[in-house]
SEBADO-823452 format. One line per 10 residues: number of its first residue (from 1); their letters; for each residue x, z, y of N, C-alpha, C, CB. Coordinates in nm, 2 decimals, m for minus. Glycine has a CB too. Layout:
SEBADO-823452
NUM	a	X:Z:Y:X:Z:Y:X:Z:Y:X:Z:Y; ... $
end
This chain:
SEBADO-823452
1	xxxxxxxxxx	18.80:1.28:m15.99:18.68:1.30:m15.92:18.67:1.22:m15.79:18.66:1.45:m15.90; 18.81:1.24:m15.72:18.78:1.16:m15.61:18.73:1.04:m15.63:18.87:1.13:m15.54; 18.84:0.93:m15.74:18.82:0.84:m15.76:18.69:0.77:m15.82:18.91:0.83:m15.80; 18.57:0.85:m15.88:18.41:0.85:m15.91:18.38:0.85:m15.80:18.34:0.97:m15.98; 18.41:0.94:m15.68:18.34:0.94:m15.50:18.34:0.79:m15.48:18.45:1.03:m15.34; 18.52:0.72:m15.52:18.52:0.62:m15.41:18.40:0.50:m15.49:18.70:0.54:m15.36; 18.43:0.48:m15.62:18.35:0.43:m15.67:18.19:0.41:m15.64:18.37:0.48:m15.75; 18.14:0.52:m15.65:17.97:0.52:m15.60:17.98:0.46:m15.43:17.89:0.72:m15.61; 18.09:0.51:m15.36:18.09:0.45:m15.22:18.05:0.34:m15.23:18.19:0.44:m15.15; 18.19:0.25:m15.32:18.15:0.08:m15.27:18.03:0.04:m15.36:18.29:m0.05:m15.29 $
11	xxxxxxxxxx	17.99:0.14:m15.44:17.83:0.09:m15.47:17.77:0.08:m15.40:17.76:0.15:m15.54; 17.74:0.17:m15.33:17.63:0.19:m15.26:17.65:0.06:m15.14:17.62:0.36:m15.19; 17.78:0.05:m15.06:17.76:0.01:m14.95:17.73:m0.13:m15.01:17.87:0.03:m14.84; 17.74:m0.18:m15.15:17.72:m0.31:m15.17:17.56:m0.33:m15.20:17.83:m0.37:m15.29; 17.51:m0.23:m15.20:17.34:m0.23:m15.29:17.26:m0.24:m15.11:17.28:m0.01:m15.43; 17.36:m0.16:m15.05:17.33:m0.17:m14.86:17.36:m0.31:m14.82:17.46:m0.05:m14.74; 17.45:m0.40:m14.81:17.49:m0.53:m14.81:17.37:m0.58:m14.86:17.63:m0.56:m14.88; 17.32:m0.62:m14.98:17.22:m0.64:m15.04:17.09:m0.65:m15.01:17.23:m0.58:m15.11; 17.04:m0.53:m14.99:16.92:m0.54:m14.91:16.91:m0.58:m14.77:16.87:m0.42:m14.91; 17.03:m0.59:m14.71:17.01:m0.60:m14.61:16.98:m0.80:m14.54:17.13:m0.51:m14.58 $
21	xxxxxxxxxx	17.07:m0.78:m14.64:17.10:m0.97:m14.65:16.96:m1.02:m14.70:17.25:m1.04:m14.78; 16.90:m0.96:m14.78:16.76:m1.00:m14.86:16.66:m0.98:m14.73:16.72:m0.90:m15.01; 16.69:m0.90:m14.68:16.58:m0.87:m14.57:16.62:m0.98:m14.40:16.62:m0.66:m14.53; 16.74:m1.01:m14.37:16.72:m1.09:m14.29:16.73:m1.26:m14.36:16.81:m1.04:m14.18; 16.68:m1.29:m14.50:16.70:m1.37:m14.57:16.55:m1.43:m14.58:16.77:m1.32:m14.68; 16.46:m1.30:m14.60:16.36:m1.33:m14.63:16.28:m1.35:m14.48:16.32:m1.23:m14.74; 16.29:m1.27:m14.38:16.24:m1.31:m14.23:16.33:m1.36:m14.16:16.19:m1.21:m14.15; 16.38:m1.47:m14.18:16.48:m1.53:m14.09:16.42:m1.55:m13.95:16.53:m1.66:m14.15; 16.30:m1.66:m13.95:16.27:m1.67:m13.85:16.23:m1.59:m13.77:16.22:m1.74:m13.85; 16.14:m1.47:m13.77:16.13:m1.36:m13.67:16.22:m1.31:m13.64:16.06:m1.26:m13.69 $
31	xxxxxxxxxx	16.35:m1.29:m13.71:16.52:m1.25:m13.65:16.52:m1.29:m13.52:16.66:m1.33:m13.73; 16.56:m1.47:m13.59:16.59:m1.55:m13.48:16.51:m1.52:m13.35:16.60:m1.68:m13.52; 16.35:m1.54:m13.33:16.28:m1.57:m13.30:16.29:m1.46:m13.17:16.20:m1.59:m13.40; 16.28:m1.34:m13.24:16.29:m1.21:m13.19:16.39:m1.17:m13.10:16.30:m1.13:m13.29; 16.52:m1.22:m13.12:16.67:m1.23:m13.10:16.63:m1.30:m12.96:16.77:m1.33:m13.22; 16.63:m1.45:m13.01:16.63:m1.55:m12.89:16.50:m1.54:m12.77:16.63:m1.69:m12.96; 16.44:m1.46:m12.79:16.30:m1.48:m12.71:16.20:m1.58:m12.75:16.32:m1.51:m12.58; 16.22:m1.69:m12.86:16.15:m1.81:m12.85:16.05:m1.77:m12.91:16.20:m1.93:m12.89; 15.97:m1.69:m12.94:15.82:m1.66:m13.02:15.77:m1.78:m12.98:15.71:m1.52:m12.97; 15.68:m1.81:m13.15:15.61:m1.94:m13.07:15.46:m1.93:m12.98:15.58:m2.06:m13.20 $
41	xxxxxxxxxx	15.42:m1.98:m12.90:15.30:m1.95:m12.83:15.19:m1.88:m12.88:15.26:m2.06:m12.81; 15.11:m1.75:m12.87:15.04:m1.75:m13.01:15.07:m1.63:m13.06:15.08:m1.86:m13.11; 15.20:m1.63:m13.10:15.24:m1.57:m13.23:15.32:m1.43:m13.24:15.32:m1.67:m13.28; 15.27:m1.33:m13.10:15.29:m1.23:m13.05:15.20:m1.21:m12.96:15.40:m1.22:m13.01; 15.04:m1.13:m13.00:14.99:m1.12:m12.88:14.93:m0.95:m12.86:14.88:m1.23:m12.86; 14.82:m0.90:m12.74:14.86:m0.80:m12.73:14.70:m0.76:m12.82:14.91:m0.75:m12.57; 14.73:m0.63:m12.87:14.63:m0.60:m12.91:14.53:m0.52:m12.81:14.67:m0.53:m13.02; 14.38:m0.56:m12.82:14.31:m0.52:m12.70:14.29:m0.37:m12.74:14.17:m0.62:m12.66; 14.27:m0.31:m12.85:14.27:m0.14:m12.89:14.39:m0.06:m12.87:14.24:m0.12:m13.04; 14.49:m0.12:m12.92:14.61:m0.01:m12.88:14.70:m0.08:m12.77:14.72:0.02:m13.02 $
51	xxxxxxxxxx	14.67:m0.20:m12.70:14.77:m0.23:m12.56:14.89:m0.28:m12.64:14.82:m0.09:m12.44; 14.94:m0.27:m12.77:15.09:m0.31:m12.84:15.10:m0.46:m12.85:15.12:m0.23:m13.01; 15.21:m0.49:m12.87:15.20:m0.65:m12.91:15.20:m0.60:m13.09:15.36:m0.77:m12.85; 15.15:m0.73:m13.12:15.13:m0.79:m13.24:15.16:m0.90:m13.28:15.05:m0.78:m13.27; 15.22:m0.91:m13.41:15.26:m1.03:m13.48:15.06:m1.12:m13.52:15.37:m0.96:m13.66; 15.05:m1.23:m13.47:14.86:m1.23:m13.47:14.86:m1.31:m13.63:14.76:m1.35:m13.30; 14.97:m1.32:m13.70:14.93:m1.39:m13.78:14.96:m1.30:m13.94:15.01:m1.53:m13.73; 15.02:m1.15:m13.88:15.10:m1.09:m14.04:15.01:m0.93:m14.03:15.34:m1.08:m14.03; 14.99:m0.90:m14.12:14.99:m0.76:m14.14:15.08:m0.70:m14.22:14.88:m0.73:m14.18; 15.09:m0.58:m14.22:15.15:m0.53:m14.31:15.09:m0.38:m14.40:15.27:m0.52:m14.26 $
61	xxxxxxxxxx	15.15:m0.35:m14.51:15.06:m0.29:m14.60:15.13:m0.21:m14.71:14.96:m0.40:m14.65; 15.09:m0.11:m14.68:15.15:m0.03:m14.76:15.06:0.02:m14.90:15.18:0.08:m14.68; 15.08:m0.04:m15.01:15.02:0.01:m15.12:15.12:0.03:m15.25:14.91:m0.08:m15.15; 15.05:0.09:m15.38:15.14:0.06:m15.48:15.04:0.07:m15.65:15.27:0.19:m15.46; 15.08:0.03:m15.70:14.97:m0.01:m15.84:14.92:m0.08:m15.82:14.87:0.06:m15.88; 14.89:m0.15:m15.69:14.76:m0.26:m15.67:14.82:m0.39:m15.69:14.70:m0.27:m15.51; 14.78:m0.52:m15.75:14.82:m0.65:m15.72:14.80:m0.71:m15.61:14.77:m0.73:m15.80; 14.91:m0.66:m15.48:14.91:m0.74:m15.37:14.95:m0.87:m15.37:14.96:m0.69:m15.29; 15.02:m0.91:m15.44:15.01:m1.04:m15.40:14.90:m1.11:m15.46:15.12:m1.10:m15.43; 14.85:m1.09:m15.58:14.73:m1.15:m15.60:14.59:m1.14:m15.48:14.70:m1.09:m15.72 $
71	xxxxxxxxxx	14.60:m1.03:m15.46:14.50:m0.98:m15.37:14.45:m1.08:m15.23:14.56:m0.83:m15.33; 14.61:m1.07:m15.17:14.66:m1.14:m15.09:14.61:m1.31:m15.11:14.80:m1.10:m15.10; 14.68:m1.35:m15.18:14.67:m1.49:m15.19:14.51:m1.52:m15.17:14.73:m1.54:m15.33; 14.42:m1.43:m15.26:14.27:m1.50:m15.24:14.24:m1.53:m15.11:14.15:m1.41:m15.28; 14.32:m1.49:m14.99:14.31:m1.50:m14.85:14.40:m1.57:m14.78:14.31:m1.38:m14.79; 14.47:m1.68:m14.89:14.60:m1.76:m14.85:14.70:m1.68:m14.79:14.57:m1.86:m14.76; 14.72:m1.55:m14.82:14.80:m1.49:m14.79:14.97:m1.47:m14.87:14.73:m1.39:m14.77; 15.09:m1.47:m14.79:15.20:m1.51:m14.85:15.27:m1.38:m14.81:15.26:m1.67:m14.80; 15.33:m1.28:m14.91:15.45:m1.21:m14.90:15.57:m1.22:m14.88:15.45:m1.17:m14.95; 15.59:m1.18:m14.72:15.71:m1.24:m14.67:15.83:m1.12:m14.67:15.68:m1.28:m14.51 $
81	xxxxxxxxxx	15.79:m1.02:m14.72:15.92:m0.93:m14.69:15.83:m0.81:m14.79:15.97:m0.88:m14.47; 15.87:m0.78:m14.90:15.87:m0.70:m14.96:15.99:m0.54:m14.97:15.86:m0.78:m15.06; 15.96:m0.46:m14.96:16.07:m0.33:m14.97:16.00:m0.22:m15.05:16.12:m0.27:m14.80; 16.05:m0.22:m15.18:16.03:m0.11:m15.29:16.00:0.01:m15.26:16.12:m0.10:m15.37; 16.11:0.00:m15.22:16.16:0.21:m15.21:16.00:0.22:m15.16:16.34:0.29:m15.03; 15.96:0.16:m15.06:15.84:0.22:m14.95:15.73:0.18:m15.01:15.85:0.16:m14.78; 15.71:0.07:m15.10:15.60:m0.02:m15.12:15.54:m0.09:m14.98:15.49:0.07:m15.20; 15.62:m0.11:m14.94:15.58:m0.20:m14.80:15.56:m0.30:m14.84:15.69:m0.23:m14.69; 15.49:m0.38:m14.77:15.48:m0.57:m14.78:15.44:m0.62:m14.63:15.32:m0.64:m14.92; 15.52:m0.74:m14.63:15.49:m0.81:m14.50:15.36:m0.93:m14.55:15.66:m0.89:m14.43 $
91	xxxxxxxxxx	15.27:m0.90:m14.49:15.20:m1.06:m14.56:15.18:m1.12:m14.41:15.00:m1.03:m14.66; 15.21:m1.27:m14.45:15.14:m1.36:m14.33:15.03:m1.47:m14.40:15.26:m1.46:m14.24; 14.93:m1.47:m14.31:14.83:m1.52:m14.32:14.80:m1.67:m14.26:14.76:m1.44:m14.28; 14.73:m1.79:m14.29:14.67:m1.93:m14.16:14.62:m1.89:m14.11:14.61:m2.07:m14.16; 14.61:m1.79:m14.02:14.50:m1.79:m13.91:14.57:m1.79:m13.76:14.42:m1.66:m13.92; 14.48:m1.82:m13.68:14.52:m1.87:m13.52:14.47:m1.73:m13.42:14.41:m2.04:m13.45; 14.41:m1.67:m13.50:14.44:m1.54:m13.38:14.36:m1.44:m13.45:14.38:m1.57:m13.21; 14.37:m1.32:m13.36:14.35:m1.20:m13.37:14.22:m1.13:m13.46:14.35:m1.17:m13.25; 14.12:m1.21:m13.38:14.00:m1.21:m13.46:14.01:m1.24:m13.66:13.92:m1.34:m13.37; 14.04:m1.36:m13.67:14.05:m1.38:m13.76:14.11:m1.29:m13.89:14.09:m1.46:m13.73 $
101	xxxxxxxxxx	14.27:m1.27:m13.82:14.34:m1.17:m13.87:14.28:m1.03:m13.93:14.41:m1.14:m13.77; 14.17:m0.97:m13.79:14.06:m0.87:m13.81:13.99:m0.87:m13.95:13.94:m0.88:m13.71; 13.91:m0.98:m13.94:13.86:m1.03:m14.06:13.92:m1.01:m14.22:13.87:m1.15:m14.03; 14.03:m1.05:m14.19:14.10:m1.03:m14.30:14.14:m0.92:m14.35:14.18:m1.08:m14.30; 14.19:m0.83:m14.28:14.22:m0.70:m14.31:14.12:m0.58:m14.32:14.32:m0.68:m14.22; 13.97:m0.60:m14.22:13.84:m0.55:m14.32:13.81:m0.60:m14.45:13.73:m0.58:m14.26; 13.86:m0.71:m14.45:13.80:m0.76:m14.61:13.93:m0.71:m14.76:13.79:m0.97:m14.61; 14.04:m0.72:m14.73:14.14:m0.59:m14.77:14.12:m0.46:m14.81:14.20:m0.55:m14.67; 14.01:m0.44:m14.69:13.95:m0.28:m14.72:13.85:m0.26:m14.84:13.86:m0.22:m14.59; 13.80:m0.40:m14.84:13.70:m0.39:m14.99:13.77:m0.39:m15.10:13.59:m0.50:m15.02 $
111	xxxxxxxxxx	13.93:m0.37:m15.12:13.98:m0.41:m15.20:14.05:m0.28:m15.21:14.03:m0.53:m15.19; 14.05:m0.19:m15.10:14.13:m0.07:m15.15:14.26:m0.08:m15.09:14.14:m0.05:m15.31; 14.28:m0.16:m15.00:14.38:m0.16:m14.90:14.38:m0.15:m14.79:14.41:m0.24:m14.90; 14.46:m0.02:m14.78:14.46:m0.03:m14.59:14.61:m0.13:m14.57:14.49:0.18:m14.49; 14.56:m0.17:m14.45:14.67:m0.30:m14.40:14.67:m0.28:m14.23:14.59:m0.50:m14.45; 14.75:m0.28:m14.12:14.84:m0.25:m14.05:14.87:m0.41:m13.97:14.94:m0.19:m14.13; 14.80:m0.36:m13.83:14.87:m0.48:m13.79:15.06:m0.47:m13.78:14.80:m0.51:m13.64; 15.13:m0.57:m13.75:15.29:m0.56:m13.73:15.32:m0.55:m13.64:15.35:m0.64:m13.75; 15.38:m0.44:m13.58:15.41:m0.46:m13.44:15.53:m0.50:m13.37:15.40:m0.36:m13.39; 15.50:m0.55:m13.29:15.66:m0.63:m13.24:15.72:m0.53:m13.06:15.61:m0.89:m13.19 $
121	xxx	15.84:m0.52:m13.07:15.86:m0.48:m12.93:15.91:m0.53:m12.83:15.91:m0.40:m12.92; 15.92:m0.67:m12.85:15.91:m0.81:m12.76:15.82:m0.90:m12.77:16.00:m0.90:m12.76; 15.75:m0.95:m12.67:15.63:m1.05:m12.74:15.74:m1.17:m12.75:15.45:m1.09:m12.63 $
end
C-alpha cells in the first residue's frame, strides 16, 4: 500500500511539473515581461471603471461547450493560455487600446460569452 502512495505521488508531482511548464511555455513573454518590469508601452493600462491595471490587449474568459476558439478568431483573436480543469482561456487580440478591446468583448456577449478583462498587478 505504501508503495501505491509513493507511486500516485510522483504521478501527480509530474502531471504538476507538466502543467506548469505548459503554462509558463505558453505565456512566456508576460513571465518575463512581468518579472523584469519591461511591459511594453501600452500594454498594461489602467482601467478607468475599476482603477486596476489591465492587460489592454487580452481578455480572458471563462466558458465551456462553446467554440472559443472559433468564436474568437472571427475577431482575430488567438488563445494564449488555455487551462481545462477551469475552462479558462487567455485570448489576445490586434488591438491598440482599451476602447477597442471594449468592443470586442461586447460583441462576445452576442455570442454568449462573458469575457473579463486580465488583470495584471504590475503595470
Amino acid at each position: 500500500m505504501t508503495r501505491l502512495k509513493g507511486i500516485w505521488l510522483v504521478l501527480l508531482s509530474i502531471a504538476i511539473l507538466i502543467m506548469l511548464g505548459t503554462l509558463i511555455y505558453m505565456n512566456w513573454h508576460s513571465i518575463v515581461g512581468f518579472l523584469t518590469g519591461s511591459w511594453q508601452a501600452g500594454h498594461a493600462v489602467v482601467d478607468p471603471a475599476s482603477g486596476q491595471y489591465v492587460l489592454v490587449d487580452e481578455l480572458t474568459i471563462l466558458a465551456s461547450g462553446e467554440d472559443i476558439v472559433g468564436i474568437v478568431a472571427e475577431y482575430d483573436g488567438e488563445v494564449v493560455l488555455y487551462v481545462p480543469e477551469t475552462d479558462t482561456y487567455q485570448v489576445r487580440f490586434p488591438v491598440k487600446d482599451l476602447k477597442e478591446l471594449e468592443q470586442i468583448r461586447v460583441a462576445l456577449e452576442s455570442h454568449g460569452i462573458t469575457a473579463y478583462y486580465s488583470i495584471v498587478l504590475k503595470p
